[in-house]
C-alpha positions in Angstrom: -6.2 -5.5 12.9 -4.8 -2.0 14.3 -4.6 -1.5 17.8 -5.1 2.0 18.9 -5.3 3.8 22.9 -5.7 7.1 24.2 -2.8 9.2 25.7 -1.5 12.2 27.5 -1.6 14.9 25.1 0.1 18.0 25.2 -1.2 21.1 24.1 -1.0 24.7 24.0 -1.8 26.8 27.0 -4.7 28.9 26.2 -3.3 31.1 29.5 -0.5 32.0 27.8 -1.6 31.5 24.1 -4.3 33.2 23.5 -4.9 32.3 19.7 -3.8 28.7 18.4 -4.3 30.3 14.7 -0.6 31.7 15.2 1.2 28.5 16.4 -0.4 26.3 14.8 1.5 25.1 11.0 1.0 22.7 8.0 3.4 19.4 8.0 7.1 20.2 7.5 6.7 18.4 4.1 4.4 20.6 2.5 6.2 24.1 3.8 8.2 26.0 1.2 10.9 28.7 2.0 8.1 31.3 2.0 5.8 29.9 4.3 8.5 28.9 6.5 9.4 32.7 6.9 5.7 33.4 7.5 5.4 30.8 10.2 8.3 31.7 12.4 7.3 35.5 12.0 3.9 34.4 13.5 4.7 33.8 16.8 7.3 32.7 19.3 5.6 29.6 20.1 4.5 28.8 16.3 4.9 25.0 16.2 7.0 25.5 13.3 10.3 26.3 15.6 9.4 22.5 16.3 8.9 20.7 13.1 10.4 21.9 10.4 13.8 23.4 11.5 16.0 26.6 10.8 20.5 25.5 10.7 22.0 26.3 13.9 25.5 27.9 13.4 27.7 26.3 16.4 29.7 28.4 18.9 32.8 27.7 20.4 31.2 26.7 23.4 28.0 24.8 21.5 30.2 22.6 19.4 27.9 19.8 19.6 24.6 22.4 19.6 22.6 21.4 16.3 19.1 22.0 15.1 17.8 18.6 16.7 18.8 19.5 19.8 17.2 22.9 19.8 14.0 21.9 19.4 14.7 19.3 22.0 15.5 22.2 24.2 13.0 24.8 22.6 10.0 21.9 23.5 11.6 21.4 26.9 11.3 24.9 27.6 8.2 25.3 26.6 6.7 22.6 29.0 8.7 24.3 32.1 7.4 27.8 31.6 3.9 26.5 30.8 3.4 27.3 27.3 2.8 23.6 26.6 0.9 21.4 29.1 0.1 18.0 29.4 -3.4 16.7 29.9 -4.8 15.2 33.3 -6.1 12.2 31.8 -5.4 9.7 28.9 -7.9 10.7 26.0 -8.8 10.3 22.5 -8.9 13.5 20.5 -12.1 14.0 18.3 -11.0 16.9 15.7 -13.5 18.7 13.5 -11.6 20.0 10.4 -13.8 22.7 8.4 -13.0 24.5 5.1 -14.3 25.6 1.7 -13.9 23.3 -1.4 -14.8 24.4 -5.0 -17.2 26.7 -3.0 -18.8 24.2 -1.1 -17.9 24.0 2.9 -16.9 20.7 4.1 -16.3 19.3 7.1 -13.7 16.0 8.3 -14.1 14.2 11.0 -10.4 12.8 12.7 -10.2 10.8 15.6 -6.4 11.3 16.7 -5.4 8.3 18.9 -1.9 6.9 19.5 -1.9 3.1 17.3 0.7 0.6 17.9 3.7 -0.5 15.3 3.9 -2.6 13.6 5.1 -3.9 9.9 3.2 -3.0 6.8 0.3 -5.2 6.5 0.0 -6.2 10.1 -3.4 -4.4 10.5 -1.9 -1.2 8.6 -1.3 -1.0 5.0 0.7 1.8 2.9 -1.3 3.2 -0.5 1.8 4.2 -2.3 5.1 3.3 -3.1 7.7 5.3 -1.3 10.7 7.2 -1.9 14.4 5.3 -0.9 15.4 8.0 0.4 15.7 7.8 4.4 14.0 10.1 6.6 17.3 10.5 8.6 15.8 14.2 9.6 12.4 13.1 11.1 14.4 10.2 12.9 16.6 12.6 14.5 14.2 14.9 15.6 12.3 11.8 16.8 15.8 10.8 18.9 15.9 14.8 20.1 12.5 15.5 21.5 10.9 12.4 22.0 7.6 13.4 20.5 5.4 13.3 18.0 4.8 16.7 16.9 1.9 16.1 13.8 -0.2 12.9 13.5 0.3 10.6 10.2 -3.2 10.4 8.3 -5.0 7.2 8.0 -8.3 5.6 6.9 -10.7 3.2 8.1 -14.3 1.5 7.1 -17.3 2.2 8.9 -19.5 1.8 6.0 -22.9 0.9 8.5 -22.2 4.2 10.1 -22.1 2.9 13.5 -18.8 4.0 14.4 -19.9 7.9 13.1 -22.5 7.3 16.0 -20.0 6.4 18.7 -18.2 9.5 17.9 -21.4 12.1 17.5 -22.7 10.9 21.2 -18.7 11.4 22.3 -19.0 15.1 20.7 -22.2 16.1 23.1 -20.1 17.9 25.1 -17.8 21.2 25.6 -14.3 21.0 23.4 -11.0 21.7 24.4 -10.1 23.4 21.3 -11.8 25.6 19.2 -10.1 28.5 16.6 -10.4 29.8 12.8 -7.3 30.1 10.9 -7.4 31.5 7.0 -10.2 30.3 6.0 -10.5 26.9 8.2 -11.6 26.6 11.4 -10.9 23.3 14.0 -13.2 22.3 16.9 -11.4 19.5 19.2 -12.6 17.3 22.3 -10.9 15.1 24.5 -12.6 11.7 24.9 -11.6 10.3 28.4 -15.1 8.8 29.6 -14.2 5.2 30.3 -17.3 3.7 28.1 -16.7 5.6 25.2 -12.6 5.0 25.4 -13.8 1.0 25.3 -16.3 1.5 22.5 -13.7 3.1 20.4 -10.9 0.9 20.8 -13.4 -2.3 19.9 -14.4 -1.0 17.2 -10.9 -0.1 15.9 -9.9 -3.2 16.6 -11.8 -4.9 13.6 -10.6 -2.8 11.1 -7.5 -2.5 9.0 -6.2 1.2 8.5 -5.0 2.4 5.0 -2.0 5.4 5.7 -2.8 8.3 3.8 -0.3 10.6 4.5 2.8 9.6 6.6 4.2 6.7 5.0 7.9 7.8 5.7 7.1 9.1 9.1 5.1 5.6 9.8 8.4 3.7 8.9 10.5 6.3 11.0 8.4 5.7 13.9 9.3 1.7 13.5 12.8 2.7 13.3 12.7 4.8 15.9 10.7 1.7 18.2 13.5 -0.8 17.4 16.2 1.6 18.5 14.1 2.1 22.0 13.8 -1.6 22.3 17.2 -2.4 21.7 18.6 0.6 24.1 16.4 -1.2 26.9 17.2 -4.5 26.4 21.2 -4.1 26.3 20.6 -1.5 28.9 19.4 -5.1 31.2 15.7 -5.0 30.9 15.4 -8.3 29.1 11.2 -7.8 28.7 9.5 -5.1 27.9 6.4 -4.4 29.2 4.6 -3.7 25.0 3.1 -0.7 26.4 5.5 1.6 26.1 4.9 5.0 24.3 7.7 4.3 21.7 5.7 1.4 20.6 2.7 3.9 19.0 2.8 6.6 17.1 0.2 9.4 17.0 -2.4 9.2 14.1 -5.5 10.8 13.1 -8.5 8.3 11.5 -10.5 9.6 9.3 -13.4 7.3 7.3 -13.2 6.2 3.5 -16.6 7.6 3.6 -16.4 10.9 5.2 -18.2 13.8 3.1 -15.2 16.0 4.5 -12.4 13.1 2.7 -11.3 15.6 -0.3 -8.3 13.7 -2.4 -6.3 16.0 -5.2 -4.1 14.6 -7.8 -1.0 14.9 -7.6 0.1 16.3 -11.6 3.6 15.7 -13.5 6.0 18.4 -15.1 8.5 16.5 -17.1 11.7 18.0 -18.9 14.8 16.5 -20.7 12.7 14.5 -23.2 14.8 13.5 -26.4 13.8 16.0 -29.4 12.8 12.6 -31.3 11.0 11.2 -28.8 8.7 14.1 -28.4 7.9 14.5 -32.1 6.7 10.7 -32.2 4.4 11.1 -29.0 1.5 12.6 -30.8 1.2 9.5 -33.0 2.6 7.1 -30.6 -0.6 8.2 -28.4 -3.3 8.0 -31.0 -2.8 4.2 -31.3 -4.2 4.0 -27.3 -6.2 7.2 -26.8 -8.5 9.3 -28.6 -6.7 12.4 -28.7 -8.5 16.1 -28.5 -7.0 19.5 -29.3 -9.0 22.1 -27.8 -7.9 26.1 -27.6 -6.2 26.7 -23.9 -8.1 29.4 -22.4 -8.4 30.6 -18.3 -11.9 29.3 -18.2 -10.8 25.8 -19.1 -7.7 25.9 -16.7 -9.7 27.0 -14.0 -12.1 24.2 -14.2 -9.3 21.8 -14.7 -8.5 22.7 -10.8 -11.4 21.0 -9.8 -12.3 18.5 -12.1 -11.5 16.7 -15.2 -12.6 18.3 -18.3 -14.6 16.0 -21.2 -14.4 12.8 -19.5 -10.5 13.0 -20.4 -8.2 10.4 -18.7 -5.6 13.0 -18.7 -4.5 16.0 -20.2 -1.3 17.1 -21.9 0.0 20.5 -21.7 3.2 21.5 -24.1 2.5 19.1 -26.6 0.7 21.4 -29.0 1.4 24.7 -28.7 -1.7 27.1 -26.6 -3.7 24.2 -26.7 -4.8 21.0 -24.2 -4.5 17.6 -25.6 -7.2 15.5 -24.0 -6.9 11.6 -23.7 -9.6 9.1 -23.6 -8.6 5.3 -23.8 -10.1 3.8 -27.0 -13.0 1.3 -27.1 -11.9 -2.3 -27.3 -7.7 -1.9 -27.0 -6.2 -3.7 -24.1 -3.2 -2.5 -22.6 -2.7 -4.8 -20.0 0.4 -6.2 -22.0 2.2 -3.6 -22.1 1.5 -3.0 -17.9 4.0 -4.7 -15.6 2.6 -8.4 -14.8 3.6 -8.0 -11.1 0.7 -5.7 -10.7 -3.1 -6.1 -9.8 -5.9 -5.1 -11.6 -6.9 -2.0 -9.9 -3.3 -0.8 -10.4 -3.3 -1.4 -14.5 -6.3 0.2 -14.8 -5.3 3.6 -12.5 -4.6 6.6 -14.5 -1.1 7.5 -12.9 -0.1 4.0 -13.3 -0.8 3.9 -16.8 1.1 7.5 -17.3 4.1 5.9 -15.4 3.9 2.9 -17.6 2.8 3.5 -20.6 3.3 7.3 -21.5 6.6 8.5 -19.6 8.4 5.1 -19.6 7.4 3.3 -23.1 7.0 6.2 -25.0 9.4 9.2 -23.3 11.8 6.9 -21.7 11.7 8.9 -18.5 12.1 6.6 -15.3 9.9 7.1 -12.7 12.7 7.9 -10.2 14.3 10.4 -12.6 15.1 14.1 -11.3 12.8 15.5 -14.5 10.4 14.9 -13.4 8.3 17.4 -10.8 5.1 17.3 -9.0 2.5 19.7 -8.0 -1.0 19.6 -7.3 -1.4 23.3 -8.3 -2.9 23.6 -11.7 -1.8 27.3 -11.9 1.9 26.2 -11.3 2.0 23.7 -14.2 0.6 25.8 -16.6 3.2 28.5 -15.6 6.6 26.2 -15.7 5.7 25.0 -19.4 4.8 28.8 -20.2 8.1 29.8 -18.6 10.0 26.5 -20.7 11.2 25.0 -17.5 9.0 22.1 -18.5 8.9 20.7 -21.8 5.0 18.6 -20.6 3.1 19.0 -18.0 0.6 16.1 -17.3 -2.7 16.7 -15.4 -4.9 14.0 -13.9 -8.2 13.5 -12.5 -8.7 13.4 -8.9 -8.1 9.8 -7.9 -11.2 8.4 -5.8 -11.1 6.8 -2.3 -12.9 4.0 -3.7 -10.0 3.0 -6.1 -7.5 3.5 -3.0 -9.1 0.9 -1.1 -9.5 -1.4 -4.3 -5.1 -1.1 -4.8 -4.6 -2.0 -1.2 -7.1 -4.8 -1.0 -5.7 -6.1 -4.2 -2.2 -6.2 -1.9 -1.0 -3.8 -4.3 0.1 -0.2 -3.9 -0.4 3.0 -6.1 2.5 4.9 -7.9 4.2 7.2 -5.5 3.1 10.8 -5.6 -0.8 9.5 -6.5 -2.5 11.4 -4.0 -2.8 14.4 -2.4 -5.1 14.6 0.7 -6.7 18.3 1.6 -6.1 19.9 3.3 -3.5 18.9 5.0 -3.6 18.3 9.1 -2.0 20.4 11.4 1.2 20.4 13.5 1.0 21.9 16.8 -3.1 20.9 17.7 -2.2 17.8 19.5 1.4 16.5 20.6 2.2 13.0 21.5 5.3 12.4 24.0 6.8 9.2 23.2 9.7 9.2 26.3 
């Protein structure tokens, strides 16, 4: 089971920062160009100058200065002249994340806690696949500035509610940190009483945690801790003392059944599809799903951001020309032949695995690592790259459920990469964890 413990936290000055709105910025994996701009425009002390970082040109006398190592020095500074402080005592951060959702106002509840590394399945368990691509870039910064700058997103079970409890009776009092920022708004308290620091940890300790967002920065971190561990050791420290900061990383727990847990699906724009592959697709799909053509109208893609129209299991876009092609799976045909038998249950019978399997590789031939293939979760996006013919289909799903999540992981499974979306996203900059 995980193992989680408060720490030091850093955090912004309100002395010298009067308004954490303007420092505070989404993960460095979900900023385009755009936003970046924005960001650093905000303020001097936005946490983006942090996470998600500009090219440094070298001088002649900064021939080894890079873009790591200014941030390294831009954090350090920042602690010196008091912009950043650390706290007095070790604590558990209770953070209130409020926002709007398809007009209704919602509410998450994260406890952000430093947990302990370990390898997948030792108490924490990835939901998708991952990309093979290394993270090189976090695991440099990680080197630079000794810090974790944003907490990874995971999920627990408190399904009797008790846990919920623990927390309310922790929230009686004043928080550190509370702000409004476009639309959201973030309430924060530090948890340092001694019986409420034990009563969390126990109950953490009986539960397995399911990584929402972070999966890459989760396997940085272990990188990262075996890099620590071996600069010790050789270094002629032959133990280590397994309490070390490098042996954590910072993560924020959120419950699989928090009213505030709001999942998106992620949707596919594909391109390079063979002229003869397309024109058999239509009939090629009518021997699984019940296809309908209905008239493509704003109304419908605007309710298409929310939810899935007609009980489809997805919808085609490009296909048939101004119009959505809904699919529904057809009473009484199995496809569990024609899914990969290395798979569970849960994962044969979830909609992006069988528009991996069945749709883009049986029928398109497009392999699900191939570079035609994009992802968005914005509805309004898709819709313009196949109007625009930058797309030749664009494929939009329902939202997936927390429920079938849990069922993938249990099952030892895990879903096709880019399955889920989590919103909104956390911020960088609320809570920093120092991991020298």
């Amino acid at each position: 089971m995980a193992e989680v413990c408060p720490f030091l936290g850093i955090r912004y000055n309100r002395e010298v920062v009067k308004d954490l709105a303007q420092v505070i910025c989404p993960p460095y994996d979900v900023i385009t160009p755009q936003q970046q701009k924005h960001y650093y425009g905000k303020s001097d002390y936005n946490a983006i100058r942090l996470e998600y970082l500009l090219p440094v040109v070298a001088t002649t006398r900064q021939s080894n200065y890079n873009k790591y190592s200014g941030a390294a020095v831009t954090f350090q500074r920042w602690l010196k002249e008091g912009v950043l402080q650390v706290e007095d005592c070790p604590a558990f951060y209770l953070h209130d994340h409020y926002f709007t959702y398809s007009g209704e106002k919602k509410r998450r509840r994260g406890l952000i806690a430093r947990v302990r590394l370990g390898p997948w399945g030792n108490g924490i368990y990835p939901h998708e696949e991952t990309f093979s691509k290394t993270k090189s870039d976090r695991l440099q910064l990680m080197r630079a500035c000794q810090a974790n700058f944003s907490p990874l997103f995971a999920l627990y079970q408190d399904s009797e509610g008790k846990f919920g409890k623990i927390l309310s009776e922790a929230s009686q009092g004043k928080p550190v940190i509370k702000f409004a920022d476009s639309g959201e708004s973030h309430v924060v308290w530090a948890i340092t009483e001694p019986k409420f620091i034990h009563r969390i940890s126990e109950f953490i300790t009986t539960q397995a945690l399911y990584m929402a967002d972070g999966h890459h920065r989760y396997e940085t971190a272990l990188a990262y801790q075996q890099e620590r561990a071996h600069i010790i050791v050789s270094g002629g420290k032959q133990s280590l003392a397994g309490k070390e900061a490098f042996n954590y990383v910072m993560m924020t727990l959120v419950d699989f059944f928090d009213p505030g847990l709001v999942l998106f699906p992620v949707h596919r724009l594909v391109r390079g599809i063979a002229p003869s592959a397309l024109a058999r697709l239509e009939g090629q799909l009518s021997q699984i799903f019940i296809l309908k053509i209905i008239p493509l109208t704003d109304s419908l893609i605007s309710s298409l951001k929310h939810k899935m129209i007609g009980g489809a299991f997805l919808v085609i876009l490009g296909l048939v020309p101004q119009s959505l092609v809904l699919l529904k799976q057809r009473q009484g045909i199995s496809v569990d032949a024609m899914m990969p038998e290395n798979h569970s249950q849960p994962y044969k019978k979830f909609n992006v695995s069988l528009l991996n399997h069945l749709i883009l590789g049986r029928m398109l031939g497009v392999a699900q690592d191939s570079e035609d293939i994009a992802y968005t979760v914005d509805v309004d996006e898709a819709c313009q790259q196949i109007e625009e013919g930058k797309y030749q289909l664009a494929f939009l799903l329902s939202p997936p459920q927390p429920e079938i999540v849990k069922a993938i992981v249990e099952a030892k499974d895990r879903m096709p990469r880019k399955s889920t979306y989590f919103y909104p996203k956390l911020p960088t900059g609320l809570i920093i964890n120092p991991l020298g």
